[in-house]
N, C-alpha and C positions, 0 to 999 in steps of 0.2 A: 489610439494608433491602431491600425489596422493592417494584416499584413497578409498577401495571399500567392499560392502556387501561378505558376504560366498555364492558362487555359481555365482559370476556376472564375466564374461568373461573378459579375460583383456583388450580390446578393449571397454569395454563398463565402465571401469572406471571413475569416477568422479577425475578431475582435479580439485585442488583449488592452488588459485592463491593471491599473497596477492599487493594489488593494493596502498595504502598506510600504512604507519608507523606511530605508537606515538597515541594520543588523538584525534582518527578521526574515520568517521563513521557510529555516529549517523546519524539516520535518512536515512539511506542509501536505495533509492530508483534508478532503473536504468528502460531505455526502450533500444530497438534497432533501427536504423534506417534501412530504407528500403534495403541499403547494407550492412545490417548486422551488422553493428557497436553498440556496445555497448557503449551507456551511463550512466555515474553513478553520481550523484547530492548527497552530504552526509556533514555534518557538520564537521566544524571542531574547537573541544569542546578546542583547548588550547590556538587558537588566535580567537576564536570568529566569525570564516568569513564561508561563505558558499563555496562551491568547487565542480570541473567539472573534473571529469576522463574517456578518452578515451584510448584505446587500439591502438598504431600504431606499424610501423615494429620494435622497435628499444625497446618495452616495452609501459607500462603504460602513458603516457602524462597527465600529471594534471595540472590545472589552479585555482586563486580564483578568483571566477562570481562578489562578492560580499564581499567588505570588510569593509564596511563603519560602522562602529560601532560591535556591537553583533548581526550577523544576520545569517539567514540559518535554525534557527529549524525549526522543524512540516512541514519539508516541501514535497512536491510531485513534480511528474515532466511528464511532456508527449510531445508528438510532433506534426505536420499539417500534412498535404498534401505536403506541399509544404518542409517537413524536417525541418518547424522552432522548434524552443527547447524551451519548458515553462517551470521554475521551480517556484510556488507560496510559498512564507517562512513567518515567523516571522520576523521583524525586533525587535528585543527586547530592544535597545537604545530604541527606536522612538516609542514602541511602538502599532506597526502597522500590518497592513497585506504589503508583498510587491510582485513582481513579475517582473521575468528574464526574456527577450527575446532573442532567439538567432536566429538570419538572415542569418548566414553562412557568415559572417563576425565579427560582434563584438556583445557585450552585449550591451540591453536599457533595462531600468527598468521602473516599474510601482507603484504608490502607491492606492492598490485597496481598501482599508479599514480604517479610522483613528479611528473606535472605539477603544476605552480600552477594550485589553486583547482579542479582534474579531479579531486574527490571530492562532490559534490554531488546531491541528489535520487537515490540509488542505488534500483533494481530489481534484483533475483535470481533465479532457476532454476538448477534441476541436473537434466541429463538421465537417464533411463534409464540411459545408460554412462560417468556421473559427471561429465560434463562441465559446467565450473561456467559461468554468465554472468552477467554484472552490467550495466545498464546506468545513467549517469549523466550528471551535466552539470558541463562543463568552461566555470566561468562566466567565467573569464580569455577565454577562445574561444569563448563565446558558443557552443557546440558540442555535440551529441549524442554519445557514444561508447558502445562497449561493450569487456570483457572478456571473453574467454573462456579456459578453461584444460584444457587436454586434455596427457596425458601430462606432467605436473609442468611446466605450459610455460606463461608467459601471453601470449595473444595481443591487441593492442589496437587497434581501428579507429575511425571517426569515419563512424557514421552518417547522422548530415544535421550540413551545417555553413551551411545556411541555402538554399534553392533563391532567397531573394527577397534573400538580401544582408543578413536582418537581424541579423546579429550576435549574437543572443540566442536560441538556438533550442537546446530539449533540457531544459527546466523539467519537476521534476513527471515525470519517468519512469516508467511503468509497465510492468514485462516478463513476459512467458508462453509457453509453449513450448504446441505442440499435439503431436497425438500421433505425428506425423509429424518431431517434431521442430524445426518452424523454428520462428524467432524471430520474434516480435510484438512491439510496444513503441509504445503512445499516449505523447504531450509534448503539449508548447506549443512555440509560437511568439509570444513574449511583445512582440514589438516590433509585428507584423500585428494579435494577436489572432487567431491559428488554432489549432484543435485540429487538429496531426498525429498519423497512425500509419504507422507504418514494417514490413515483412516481409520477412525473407531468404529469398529461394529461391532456388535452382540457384548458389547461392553472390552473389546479387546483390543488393542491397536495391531493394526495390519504395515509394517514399515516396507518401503520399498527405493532403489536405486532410481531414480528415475534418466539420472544421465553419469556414466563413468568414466566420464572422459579424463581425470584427473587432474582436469583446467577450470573447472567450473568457478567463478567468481561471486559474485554479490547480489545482491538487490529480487531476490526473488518476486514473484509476483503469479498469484494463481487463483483458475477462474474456473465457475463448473458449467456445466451443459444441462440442459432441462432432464438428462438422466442420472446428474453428479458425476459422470467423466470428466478428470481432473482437464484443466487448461496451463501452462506455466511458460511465463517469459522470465529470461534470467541471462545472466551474463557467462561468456566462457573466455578465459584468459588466457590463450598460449601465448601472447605478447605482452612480458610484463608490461603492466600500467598501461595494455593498448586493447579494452577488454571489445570483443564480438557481442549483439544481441542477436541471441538463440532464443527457438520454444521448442517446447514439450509437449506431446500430448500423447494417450493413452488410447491405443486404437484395437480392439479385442485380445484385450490383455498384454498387449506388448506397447512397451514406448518406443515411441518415432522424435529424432530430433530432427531440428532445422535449424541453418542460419538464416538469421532478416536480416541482418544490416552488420556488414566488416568494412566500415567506415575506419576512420583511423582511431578514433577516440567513440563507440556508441555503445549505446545501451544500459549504462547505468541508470540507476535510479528510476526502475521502468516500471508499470501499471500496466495491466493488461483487461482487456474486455470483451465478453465474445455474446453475439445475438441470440435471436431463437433458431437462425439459421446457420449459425455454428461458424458465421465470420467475425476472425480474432482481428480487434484493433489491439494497439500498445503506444502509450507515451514513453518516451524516452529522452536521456539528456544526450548531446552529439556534443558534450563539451561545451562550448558556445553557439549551439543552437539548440532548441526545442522541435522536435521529432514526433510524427504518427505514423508507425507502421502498421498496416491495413493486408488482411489475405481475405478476399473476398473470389468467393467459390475456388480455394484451391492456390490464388494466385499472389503474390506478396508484392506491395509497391509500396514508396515511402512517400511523405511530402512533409518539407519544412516548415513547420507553423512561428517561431520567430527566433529570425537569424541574427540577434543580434542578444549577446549576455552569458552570466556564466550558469549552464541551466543544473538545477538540483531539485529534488524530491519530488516528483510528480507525480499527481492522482490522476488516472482518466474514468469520468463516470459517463453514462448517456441518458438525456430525460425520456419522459415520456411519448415523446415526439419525434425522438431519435435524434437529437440534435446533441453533441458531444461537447463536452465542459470539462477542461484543466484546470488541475492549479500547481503551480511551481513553483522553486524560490529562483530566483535570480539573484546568486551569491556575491555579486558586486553593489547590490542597490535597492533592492526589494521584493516581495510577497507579489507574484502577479498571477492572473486569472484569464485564462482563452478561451471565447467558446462560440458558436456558432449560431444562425437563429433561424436552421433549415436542416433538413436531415443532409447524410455524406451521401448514401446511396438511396 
């Protein structure tokens, strides 16, 4: 099924695709590899297991990574150099933070975290020289952390545990390495209502406010610039349960906010992506429909990509070609997939 804006060419139609069925979806995050192939990592909410969907000739290929008890939420996923596949999740049995590997052979697992309730809202990166890092929220500690592992070692620290004392800081994680290597990472602070983001350098973390509006809601989402200038789509709530998609971004040392879209119900569970020319796309859910907010040189337009379901966790990535690829759950019915087979601009 195919579905597209008034005035868009029929060749340049948005194809969706529904990649599984039934109570699955959650958490649906996907990357590509280097031939193109999509991955999709996403829970699946009726047996409890996490799950691994690839595209071959013949349809869909799906697999479960992970079945050992209730596991797979909060999870993210990214890949190496070398094409290995990382998914960081919940184990919610046990407990725990856990973590996939895939070698292009089989699944090994890891257990990177055994605090209570320190497996929440994860983010991932792997460096150029393999170094893996996760970050997430320790909701027992109302606290930020992160993981990192170098030389078969993990190491675990506590980003921000609150500058204002409030207990609940580190929701909604988003992490990205620039090319220099350090670490980025937008949250919340759910008790203020601040959107932070945090940077390590020279081994120190640098924390900062990025929006104080004291409405700030959920679903963070943050992206860098070819100079590691942070990017951020997030949501801000001054209508209970009627949240706005905002961004953020960092323009010689000061942040600028913006509204994209005060629709009546948008912007949750948003994805954001931005060029070498520094125009920001963003997937988002509108409730029951599927959304791409677009500022190209300066200017913000939206267009509906499918108006029909109830949309939840979306990833926006772009290939090589420029041609853009979703994947979302649709919380009434299934795991689905959009994406394009020509560049937007």
């Amino acid at each position: 099924m195919a579905f597209s804006t008034t005035g868009v060419a029929a060749d340049d139609k948005w194809i969706i695709e529904t990649v599984d069925r039934g109570e699955v979806g959650e958490y649906a995050c996907h990357i590509s590899g280097s031939d193109g192939k999509i991955h999709i990592a996403y829970f699946d909410d009726f047996k409890g297991d996490l799950k691994h969907a690839t595209r071959g000739p013949d349809g869909w290929n799906i697999e479960r990574v992970d079945e050992d008890g209730t596991v797979g939420q909060y999870l993210s996923m990214t890949r190496d150099s070398l094409e290995q596949i990382y998914i960081g999740y919940r184990d919610q049995g046990k407990n725990r933070l856990k973590l996939a590997i895939f070698d292009g052979a089989a699944w090994k697992y890891e257990i990177v975290d055994t605090d209570p309730f320190a497996s929440f809202d994860t983010s991932m990166c792997v460096d150029a020289q393999g170094k893996i890092c996760i970050s997430y929220f320790n909701y027992s500690a109302g606290c930020l952390k992160l993981a990192t592992k170098e030389e078969d070692r993990w190491k675990i620290e506590v980003v921000d545990c609150g500058q204002h004392k409030s207990g609940a800081v580190g929701g909604f994680s988003s992490l990205k390495l620039d090319s220099k290597n350090r670490i980025h990472i937008s949250y919340t602070d759910s008790i203020h209502g601040f959107l932070k983001y945090a940077v390590k350098e020279n081994g120190a973390w640098n924390i900062e406010i990025a929006d104080n509006s004291e409405f700030v809601g959920h679903y963070t989402s943050l992206a860098l610039d070819e100079d590691g200038d942070p990017y951020i789509s997030y949501t801000v709530d001054k209508s209970p349960n009627k949240p706005d998609l905002w961004f953020a971004k960092k323009v010689e040392g000061k942040w600028i906010n913006e509204l994209v879209d005060t629709a009546n119900i948008a912007g949750n569970y948003n994805s954001i992506v931005i060029d070498r020319h520094c125009n920001v796309f963003i997937s988002y859910s509108a409730m029951s429909k599927l959304k791409l907010a677009k500022n190209i040189q300066g200017s913000w337009s939206s267009e509906i990509i499918d108006p029909k379901g109830t949309v939840t966790y979306t990833t926006l990535s772009f290939d090589s070609d420029g041609a853009p690829h979703i994947t979302y759950c649709d919380a009434r019915s299934a795991l689905k997939y959009a994406h394009k087979g020509r560049r937007t601009i």
